[in-house]
C-alpha positions, 0 to 999 in steps of 0.5 A, a space after each residue: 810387696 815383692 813385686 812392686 820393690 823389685 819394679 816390674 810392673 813397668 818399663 824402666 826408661 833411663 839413662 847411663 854414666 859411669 862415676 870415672 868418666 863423669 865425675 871428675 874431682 880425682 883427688 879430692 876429698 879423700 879419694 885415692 887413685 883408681 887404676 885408671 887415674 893412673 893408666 892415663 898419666 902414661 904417654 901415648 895410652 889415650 888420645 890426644 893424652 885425655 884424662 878424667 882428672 875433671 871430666 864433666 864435673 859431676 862431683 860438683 855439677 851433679 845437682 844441675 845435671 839432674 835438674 836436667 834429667 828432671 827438665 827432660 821428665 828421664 826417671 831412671 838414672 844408672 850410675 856408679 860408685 867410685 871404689 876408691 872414693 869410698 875405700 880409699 885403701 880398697 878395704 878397711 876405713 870408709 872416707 865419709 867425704 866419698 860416703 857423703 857424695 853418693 848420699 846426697 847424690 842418691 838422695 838429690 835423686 830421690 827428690 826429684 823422682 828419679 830412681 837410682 840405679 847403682 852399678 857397683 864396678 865400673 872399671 875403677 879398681 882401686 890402685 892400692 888393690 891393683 899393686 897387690 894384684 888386682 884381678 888376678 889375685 884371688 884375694 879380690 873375692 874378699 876384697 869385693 866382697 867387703 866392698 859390696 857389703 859396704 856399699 850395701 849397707 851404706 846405701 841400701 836403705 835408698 837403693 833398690 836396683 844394683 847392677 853388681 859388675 859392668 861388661 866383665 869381658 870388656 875390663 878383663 879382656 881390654 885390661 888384662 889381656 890386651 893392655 889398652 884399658 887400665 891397668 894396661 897388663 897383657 898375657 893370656 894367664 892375667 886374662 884368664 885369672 881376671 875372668 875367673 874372678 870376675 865370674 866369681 865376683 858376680 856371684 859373690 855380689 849378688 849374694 851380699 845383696 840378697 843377704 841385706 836386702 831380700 826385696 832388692 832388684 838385683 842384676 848385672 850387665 854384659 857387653 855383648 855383640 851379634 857374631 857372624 862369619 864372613 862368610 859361609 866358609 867353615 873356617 870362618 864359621 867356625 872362629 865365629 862360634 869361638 869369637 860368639 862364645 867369648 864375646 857373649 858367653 864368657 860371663 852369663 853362662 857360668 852365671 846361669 849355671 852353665 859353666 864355661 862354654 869349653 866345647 865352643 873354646 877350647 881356650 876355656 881349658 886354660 882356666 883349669 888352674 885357676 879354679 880352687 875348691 868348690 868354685 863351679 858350685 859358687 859361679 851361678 846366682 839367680 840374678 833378678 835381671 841381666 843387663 844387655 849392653 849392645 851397640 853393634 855386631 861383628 863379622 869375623 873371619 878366619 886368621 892363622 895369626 891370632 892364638 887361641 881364637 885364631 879369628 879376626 874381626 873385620 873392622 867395619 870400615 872395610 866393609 863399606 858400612 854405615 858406621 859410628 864415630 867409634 868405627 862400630 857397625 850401624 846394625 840395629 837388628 844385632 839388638 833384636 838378635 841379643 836380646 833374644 839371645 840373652 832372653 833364652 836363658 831361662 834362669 833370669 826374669 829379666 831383661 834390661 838394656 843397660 846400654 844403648 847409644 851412638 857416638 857421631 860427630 856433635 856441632 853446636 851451632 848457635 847454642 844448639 846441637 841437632 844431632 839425627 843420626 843419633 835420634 835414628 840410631 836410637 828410634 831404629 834400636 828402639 824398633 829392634 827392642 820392641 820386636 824381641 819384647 813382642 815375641 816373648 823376651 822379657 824385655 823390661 827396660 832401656 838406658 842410653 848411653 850416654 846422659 852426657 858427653 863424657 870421658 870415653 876411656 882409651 878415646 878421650 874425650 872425641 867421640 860424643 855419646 851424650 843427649 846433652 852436650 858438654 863444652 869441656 872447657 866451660 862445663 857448660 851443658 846443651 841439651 841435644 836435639 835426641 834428648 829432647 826427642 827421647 824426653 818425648 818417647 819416654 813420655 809417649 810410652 811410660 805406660 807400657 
């Protein structure tokens, strides 16, 4: 019984999206701003001064869109909720207005024969929270805490599958340290306080669930990049070392137990004031899978200019590389390396690509979106998957980002992701020529 709730006893195919890029609908109903509603009203944050006020609609489209996913026979959708949707003050009292969306919405799923999987952070800290601190106030262990056992309970009768945080390096990284995510802070401390707690929250969340709902399919998701040297140089090898042990081991390794990986990064040292009473002790979970989310690799060099890592990522434009539109590396082969990389640690069961997909200029003609780069990159990174799934790694799923073209946070809305195209002026959907071609591979190898 066990085995058959947790779903593995076959491949998870799916698709993703993210309740601030899609849905739209930013004050209504009871909602309150989340951080990043309000990061995109400042000048000169996001291109050509984008916003997600209604992104794609999904508050009110969501029923047509997975009649789509429904058409294209996609049985798997990864979304997430919207904190301040739900906790308009971040805790305390529950909006039955944001309660009863995400009711109809996992159940409009259920009826249609897709599973939900709710991811439960997905960069949306509420505003309120975030003036209080945020991720760098250790209060933010209870305030997740008491999130997820809301969402939880609220939800956990439907919903087996929960993925506890999305990429903690990236919203902590690009939105603590660099400023050019919400909330916009800088500073190597807010950095490292938002990390520490973020390493904790995983834990934390993966604890509630289990608490409520023993037989639940529990994980959670990291970004993560294949990290090489310029060069064979040893400067450049070894800020590559550095770069690889924050890139891809900042959050997995406390998670699996390891703890922080300091011999690699001295800068890890600098956590040592924010770590209170028995907190190694708290940082590891056995989480049922851990979700892999990989889209390129980067090559680094060696750099007297930046602190701490002192290396630089050479972008891949400089390399006269086949690239994306979001200037990331066609590299398929990063995919098999990650998932062999990941899949090493022996305390997950599983392995799941959370995310996987490619931005490239999208043109509609005639009613009609034949997009081929996409559909190599996909069938290329579908190759690399298999390769690691043949040799040993558990590799038991794969979700493209993304099921619609959406609001691609500090890019707006340029780059497409999306197997469906959407007009954002008439929220009118088209369904690309690399949804049709994925509906086809899902169906060719459901039974693996």
């Amino acid at each position: 019984m066990k085995e058959q709730a947790k779903g593995q006893n076959h491949f998870h195919w799916g698709v993703s999206a993210a309740a601030y890029q899609s849905e739209g609908a930013w004050n209504e109903d009871g909602k309150s701003n989340s951080i990043w509603d309000e990061f995109t009203l400042k000048k000169n944050k996001i291109r050509n001064g984008d916003h997600g006020q209604q992104a794609n609609d999904f508050y009110h489209r969501y029923e047509h869109d997975l009649g789509l996913m429904q058409s294209l026979q996609i049985p798997n959708f990864r979304f997430s909720i919207s904190w301040s949707r739900i906790l308009p003050q971040g805790v305390g009292v529950i909006n039955p207005k944001g309660v009863d969306f995400y009711n109809r919405l996992i159940d409009q799923c259920l009826q249609k024969g897709i599973t939900p999987w709710v991811t439960l952070y997905h960069w949306d800290l509420p505003q309120v929270l975030e003036a209080k601190g945020g991720w760098t106030h250790r209060d933010i262990l209870q305030w997740f805490a008491y999130y997820v056992e809301t969402c939880v309970k609220l939800f956990g009768d439907r919903v087996q599958n929960w993925i506890v945080l999305n990429e903690p390096l990236v919203f902590t990284g690009a939105g603590y340290l660099l400023g050019i995510h919400a909330p916009g802070r800088r500073g190597i401390n807010s950095f490292l306080a938002a990390v520490h707690h973020a390493a904790l929250c995983q834990a934390i969340g993966g604890r509630i669930i289990r608490a409520h709902q023993p037989h639940a399919h529990i994980g959670t998701s990291f970004s993560c990049s294949l990290v090489e040297p310029e060069n064979n140089n040893e400067r450049h090898v070894k800020a590559a070392q550095r770069v690889d042990a924050i890139v891809n081991r900042t959050f997995v390794e406390p998670l699996a137990g390891l703890g922080y990986p300091v011999q690699d990064c001295k800068l890890f040292r600098k956590l040592e004031p924010f770590i209170k009473f028995d907190d190694l002790q708290q940082l590891p979970f056995d989480m049922d899978f851990i979700g892999v989310q990989n889209y390129t690799r980067e090559v680094i060099s060696h750099s007297f200019f930046t602190p701490y890592l002192w290396a630089r990522a050479i972008p891949a434009n400089q390399r006269m590389v086949q690239t994306t539109e979001m200037n990331w590396e066609v590299y398929p082969k990063s995919m098999y390396e990650m998932l062999k990389k990941f899949g090493s640690y022996k305390s997950f069961k599983e392995v799941i690509v959370t995310e996987n997909g490619a931005a490239f200029p999208d043109q509609l003609v005639d009613h009609k979106v034949d997009d081929p780069k996409r559909i190599a990159y996909l069938r290329q990174n579908l190759a690399q998957m298999f390769k690691a799934k043949s040799e040993g790694i558990p590799v038991n799923g794969y979700f493209v980002w993304s099921f619609t073209d959406n609001f691609e946070w500090a890019e707006g809305y340029t780059p497409r992701f999306g197997l469906v195209y959407v007009d954002y002026k008439t929220q009118e959907r088209i369904v690309k020529q690399s949804g049709f071609w994925y509906s086809q591979i899902i169906q060719k190898l459901k039974d693996i």
